[in-house]
N, C-alpha and C positions, 0 to 999 in steps of 0.2 A: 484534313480528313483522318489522317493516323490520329491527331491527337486527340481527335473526337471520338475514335474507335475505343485508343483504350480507356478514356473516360467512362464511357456505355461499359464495359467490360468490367472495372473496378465498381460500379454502382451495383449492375450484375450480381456481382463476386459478392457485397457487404447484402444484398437481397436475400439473396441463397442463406447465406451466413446468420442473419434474422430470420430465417423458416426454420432452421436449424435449432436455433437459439430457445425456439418455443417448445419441443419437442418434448412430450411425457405430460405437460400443463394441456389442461381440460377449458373449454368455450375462448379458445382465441383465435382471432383470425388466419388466414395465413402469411397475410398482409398486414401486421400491424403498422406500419410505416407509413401506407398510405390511403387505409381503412379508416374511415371518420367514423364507424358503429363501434369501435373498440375502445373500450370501457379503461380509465387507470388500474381498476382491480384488476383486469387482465391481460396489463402489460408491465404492471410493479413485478410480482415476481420473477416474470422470466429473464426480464435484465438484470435485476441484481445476481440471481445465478450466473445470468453467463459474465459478468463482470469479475465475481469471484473466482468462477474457476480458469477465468484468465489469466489473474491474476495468480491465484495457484501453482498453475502452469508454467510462467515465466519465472515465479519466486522460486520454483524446483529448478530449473534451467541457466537464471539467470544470475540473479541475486545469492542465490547460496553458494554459486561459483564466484563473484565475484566477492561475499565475505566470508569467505573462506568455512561454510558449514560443510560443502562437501569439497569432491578436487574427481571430476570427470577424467580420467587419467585418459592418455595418448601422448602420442608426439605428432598426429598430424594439425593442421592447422586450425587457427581460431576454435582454438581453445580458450574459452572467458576465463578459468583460474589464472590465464597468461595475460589476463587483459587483451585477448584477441577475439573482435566481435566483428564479422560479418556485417555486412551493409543491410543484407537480406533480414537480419537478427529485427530492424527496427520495426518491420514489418504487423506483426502480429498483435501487438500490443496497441498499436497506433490504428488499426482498421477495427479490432474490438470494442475496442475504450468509447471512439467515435460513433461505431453502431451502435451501442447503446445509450449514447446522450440524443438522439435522436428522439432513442422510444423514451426517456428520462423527460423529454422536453412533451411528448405528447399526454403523459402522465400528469403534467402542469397543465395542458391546455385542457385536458380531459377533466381536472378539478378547476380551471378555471370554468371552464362550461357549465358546470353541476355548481357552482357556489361551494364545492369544496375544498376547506382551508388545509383540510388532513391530510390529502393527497398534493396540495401542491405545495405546503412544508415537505413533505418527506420529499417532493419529487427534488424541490431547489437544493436541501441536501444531500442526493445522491449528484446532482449536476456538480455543484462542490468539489465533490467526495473522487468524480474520476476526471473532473477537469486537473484538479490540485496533481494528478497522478500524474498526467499528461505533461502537464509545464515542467513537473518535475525531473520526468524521465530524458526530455526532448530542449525544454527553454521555452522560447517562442511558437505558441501553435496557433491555428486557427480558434477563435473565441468566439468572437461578434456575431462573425457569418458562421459559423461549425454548424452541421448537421443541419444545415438548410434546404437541401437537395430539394423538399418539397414545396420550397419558395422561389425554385430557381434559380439557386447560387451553388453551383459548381465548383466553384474555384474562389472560394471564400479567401477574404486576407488575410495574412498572419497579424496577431497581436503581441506585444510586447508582453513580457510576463512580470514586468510591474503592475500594467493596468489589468491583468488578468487577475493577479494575486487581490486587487482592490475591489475588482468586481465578486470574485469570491468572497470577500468578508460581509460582501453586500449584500451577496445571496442567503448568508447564515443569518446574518440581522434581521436578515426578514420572516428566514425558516423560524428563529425564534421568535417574533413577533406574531404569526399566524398559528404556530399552535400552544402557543399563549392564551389563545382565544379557542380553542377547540377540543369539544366536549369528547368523552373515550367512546367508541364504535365508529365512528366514521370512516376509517380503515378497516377493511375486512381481512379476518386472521387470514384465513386463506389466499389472499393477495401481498400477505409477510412474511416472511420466512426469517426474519431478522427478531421482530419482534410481536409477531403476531396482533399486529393491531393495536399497542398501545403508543399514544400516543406523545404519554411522559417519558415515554424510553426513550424513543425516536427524538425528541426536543432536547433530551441529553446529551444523547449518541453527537448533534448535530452542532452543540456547545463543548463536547470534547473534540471535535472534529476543530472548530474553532483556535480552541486554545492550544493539536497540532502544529495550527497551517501559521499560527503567528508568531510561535517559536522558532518555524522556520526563516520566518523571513523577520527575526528580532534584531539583528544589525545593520540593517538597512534601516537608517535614520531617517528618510524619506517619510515612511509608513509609520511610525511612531506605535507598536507595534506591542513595545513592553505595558506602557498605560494601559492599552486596552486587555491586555493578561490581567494587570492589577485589577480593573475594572470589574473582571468577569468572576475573579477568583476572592477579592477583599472586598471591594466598595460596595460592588452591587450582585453578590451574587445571587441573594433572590432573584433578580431577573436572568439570573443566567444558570439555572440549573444542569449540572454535570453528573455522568456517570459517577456512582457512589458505593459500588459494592461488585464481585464479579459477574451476577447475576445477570447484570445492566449492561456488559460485555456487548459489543456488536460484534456480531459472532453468527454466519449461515451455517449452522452444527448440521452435518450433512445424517440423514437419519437413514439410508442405504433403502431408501423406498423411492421409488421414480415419483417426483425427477429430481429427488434431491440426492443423488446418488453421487458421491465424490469421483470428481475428472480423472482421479487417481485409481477406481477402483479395476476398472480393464487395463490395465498395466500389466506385462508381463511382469511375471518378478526378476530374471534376468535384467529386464530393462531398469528396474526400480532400485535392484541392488548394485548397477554398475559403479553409478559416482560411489567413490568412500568418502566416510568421515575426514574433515583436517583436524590435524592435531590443535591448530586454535583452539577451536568450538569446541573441544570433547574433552582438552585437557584443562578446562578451567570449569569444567564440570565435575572431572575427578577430584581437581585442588580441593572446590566447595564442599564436596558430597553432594552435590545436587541430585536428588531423588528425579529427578526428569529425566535423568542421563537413557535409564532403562528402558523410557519410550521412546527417545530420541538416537539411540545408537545401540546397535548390536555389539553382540561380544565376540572378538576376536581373538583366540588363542585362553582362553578364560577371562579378557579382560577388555574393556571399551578403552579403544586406540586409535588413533588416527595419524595422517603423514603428512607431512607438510606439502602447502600449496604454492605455486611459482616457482616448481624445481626446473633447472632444466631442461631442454630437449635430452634426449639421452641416458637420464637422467633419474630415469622412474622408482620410485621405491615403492617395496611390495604392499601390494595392499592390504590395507587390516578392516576395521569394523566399517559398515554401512547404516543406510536406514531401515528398521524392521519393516517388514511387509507389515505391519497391522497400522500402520500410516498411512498405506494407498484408504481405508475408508474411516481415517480418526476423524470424529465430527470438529475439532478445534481446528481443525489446517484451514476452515475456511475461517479463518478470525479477520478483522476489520478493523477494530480498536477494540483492546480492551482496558480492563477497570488497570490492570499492571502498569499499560505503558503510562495512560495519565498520568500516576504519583509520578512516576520518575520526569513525565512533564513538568510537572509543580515544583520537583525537589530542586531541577534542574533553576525555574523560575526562580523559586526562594533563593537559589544560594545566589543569583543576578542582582536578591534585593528585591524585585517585581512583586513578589508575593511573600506576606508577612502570618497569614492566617493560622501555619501551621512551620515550626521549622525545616529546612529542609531533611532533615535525620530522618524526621518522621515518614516524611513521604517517601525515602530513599526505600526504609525499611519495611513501608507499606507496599510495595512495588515489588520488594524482592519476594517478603510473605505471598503476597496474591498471585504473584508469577506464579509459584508452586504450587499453591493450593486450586486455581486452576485448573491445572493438568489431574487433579485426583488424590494428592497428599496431605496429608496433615500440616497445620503450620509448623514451620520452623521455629525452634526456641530462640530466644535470647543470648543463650552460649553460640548457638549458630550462627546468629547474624553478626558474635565480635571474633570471628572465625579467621585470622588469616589477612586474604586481601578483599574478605568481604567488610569487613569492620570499617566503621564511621569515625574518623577523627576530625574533631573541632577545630585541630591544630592546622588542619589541611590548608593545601593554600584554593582560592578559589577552585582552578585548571584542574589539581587533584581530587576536588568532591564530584567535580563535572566529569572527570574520567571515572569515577567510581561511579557514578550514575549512568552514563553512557553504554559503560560494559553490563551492566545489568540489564539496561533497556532492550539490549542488541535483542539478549534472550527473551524477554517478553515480545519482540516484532518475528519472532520464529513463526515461517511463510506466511509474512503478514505484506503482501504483495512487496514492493521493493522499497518499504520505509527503513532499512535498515543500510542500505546503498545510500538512500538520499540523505539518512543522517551521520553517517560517515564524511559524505560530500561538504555538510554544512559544519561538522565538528572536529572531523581527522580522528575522532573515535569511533567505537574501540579500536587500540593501537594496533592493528595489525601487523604481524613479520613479515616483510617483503623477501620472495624468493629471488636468484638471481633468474631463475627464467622469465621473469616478468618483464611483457610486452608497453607500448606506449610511456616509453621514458622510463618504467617502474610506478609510473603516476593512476592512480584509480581514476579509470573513464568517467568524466565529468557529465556525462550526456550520451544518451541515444544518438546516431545520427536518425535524420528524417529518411524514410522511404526512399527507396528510387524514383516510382514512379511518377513521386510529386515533379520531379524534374521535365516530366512530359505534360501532366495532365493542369498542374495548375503551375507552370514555370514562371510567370511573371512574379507572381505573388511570390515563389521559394527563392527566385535570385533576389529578392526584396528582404525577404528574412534573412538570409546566411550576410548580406551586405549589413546589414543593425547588430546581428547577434554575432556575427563571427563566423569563418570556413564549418562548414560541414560533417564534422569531426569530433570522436568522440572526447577530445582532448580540448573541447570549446566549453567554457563556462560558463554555465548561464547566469543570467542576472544576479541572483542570489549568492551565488559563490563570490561574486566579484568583490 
């Protein structure tokens, strides 16, 4: 009976959480969940919002503490800059992510109803887009059975996130294959917020998403993983058109009108300016000159500074620069992939040898120009980019073109949910300094743990996963790391 209770209780909670979710968006149910009259047009937009500013949310919290963009200072516990995360932490991300592949999955049913290919491309690539988030964060999550509830599965199984990672490449082949075939209007702007209804974006958006999710999992010789890079990017790129210019950016540019109004924006500013800058992040901003610095960090004592993160208990040093308040509503904080991080995809690929079409210099330094220009600057010159330790040497050996590409990339995933974590995870770049206060061995949390409550509400199925994937812990590897 308890365990029925708090089942009812958690379906409850992600109910609420979906009324919520809709809020400020005109002709939607209040039920989309379990409303058959609700249309894809008017359940695309409110999930992809609440997806982003979830992920917003935790990339402010989580991911910037853990790569060192800010240092939440304290000495009480579970502190993330310490590698100290809370059980409770796994929470948030793992009941959002899931609520929305729900209404992501009625979006598909809803074009498959109507014979519309436009809606259930976009929708299989949004499915992608926050399952890849999930396995990421976590390992092993529910796949097969996920967000079933209104099929009567409950307590869905966990799946391995090899077979998950393969079911995702399956779902893009097909997102490409279907609006392949479909003609521009059939998404309505006002059910986009990404792209306003075009169709060519979104089939891009969904082939750069692609050639992300295969980078990540490129040494897992199982998946054969670099071929299909080559494939998408040299052999056959006609069929596989990708993001080409910043424009093409998938990118929710939050425009301060409800309800695209950034999560950010009712922030106190006390709350906004507490974490400060680390000196990582800021001070390879000064080395550069990097023109972003100014939107990215304040000036402390006349000058953008930061302190180092993993100090001590005891140990604290004073605080210097933060994040401006004109952040809480910058329309870029909602970004998703943009045109930046691909080159440095590609550059990454070319120097593996995967991709021949362009050398990796090119895309290295395509990557860094578009970073910048981006945010609002002019390009950078030529003198700039043979600048220091931004400069391209031929003489490099593999590991060092990959570190130079790496640390550039960090900056283009700036709050771009936690792709910045998970490619740390897969690369050990950028090199971060380890403090001595750092918690779990000094080792970067390799994974989320899973909720608590899954220990109650679906317990079979979780002693089933932590017994495949390993204890509980954020110091567990998942598949990919191994």
């Amino acid at each position: 009976m308890k365990k029925h209770i708090i089942t009812f209780c958690g379906l409850f909670t992600l109910l609420v959480m979906s009324n919520g979710c809709t809020k400020g968006f005109k002709d939607i149910n209040k039920n989309p969940n379990t409303s058959e009259s609700v249309t894809p047009d008017a359940l695309l937009a409110p999930a992809i919002k609440a997806v982003v500013s979830a992920n917003m949310n935790r990339s402010q919290r989580i991911t910037n503490e853990f790569m060192q963009v800010t240092v939440n200072m304290g000495d009480s516990d579970s502190k993330l800059f310490r590698y100290e995360v809370r059980r409770s932490e796994a929470d948030y991300l793992y009941n959002n992510w899931f609520l929305q592949l729900a209404n992501f999955r009625d979006v598909y049913k809803g074009g498959e109803g109507t014979l519309d290919k436009g809606y259930m491309g976009v929708a299989l690539i949004c499915q992608a887009w926050v399952f890849s988030m999930l396995t990421d964060a976590y390992g092993d999550v529910p796949y097969f059975e996920a967000a079933k509830g209104n099929e009567g599965i409950f307590e869905p199984k966990f799946d391995r996130q090899e077979e998950i990672y393969r079911d995702i490449f399956m779902k893009l082949e097909e997102a490409n294959s279907l609006l392949k075939t479909v003609n521009t209007g059939t998404i309505k702007a006002t059910s986009d917020p990404i792209y306003g209804g075009s169709i060519a974006k979104w089939r891009k958006f969904g082939n750069s998403l692609y050639l992300r999710l295969l980078l990540r999992v490129s040494h897992k010789q199982e998946l054969n993983t670099p071929a299909k890079i080559t494939e998408i990017v040299d052999t056959k790129s006609g069929d596989y058109p990708i993001i080409a210019n910043n424009a093409e950016s998938a990118i929710l540019r939050w425009t301060g009108v409800a309800p695209y109004v950034s999560p950010f924006a009712t922030w106190r500013p006390a709350d906004w300016s507490t974490p400060k800058i680390a000196s990582f992040f800021v001070d390879n901003l000064n080395d550069w000159g990097d023109p972003r610095v100014e939107k990215w960090v304040t000036k402390s004592q006349g000058e953008y500074a930061g302190i180092p993160s993993g100090y001590p208990i005891g140990q604290a040093p004073e605080g210097r620069s933060a994040m401006p308040l004109t952040l809480t509503s910058e329309p870029l904080l909602g970004n998703i992939l943009n045109f930046s991080e691909l080159q440095f995809i590609l550059a990454e690929a070319a120097v593996r040898g995967w991709v021949t079409k362009n050398p990796a210099k090119t895309y290295y330094e395509n990557g860094i120009i578009n970073g910048i220009t981006l945010w609002g600057y002019a390009a950078p010159t030529q003198t700039y980019l043979e600048t220091g330790s931004l400069a391209w040497d031929e003489g490099f050996t593999p590991n060092q073109k990959i570190e130079l590409i790496l640390t550039q990339k960090y900056y283009s995933l700036y709050f771009t949910d936690m792709q910045s974590w998970f490619e740390y995870r897969r690369t050990g770049y950028p090199n971060l300094p380890k403090g001595l206060g750092l918690g779990n061995g000094g080792e970067m949390p390799a994974r989320l743990n899973y909720p608590v409550y899954l220990q109650s509400t679906n317990s079979a199925n979780y002693k089933l996963a932590i017994d495949a994937q390993g204890p509980d812990e954020i110091s567990t590897k998942v598949w990919w790391q191994k």
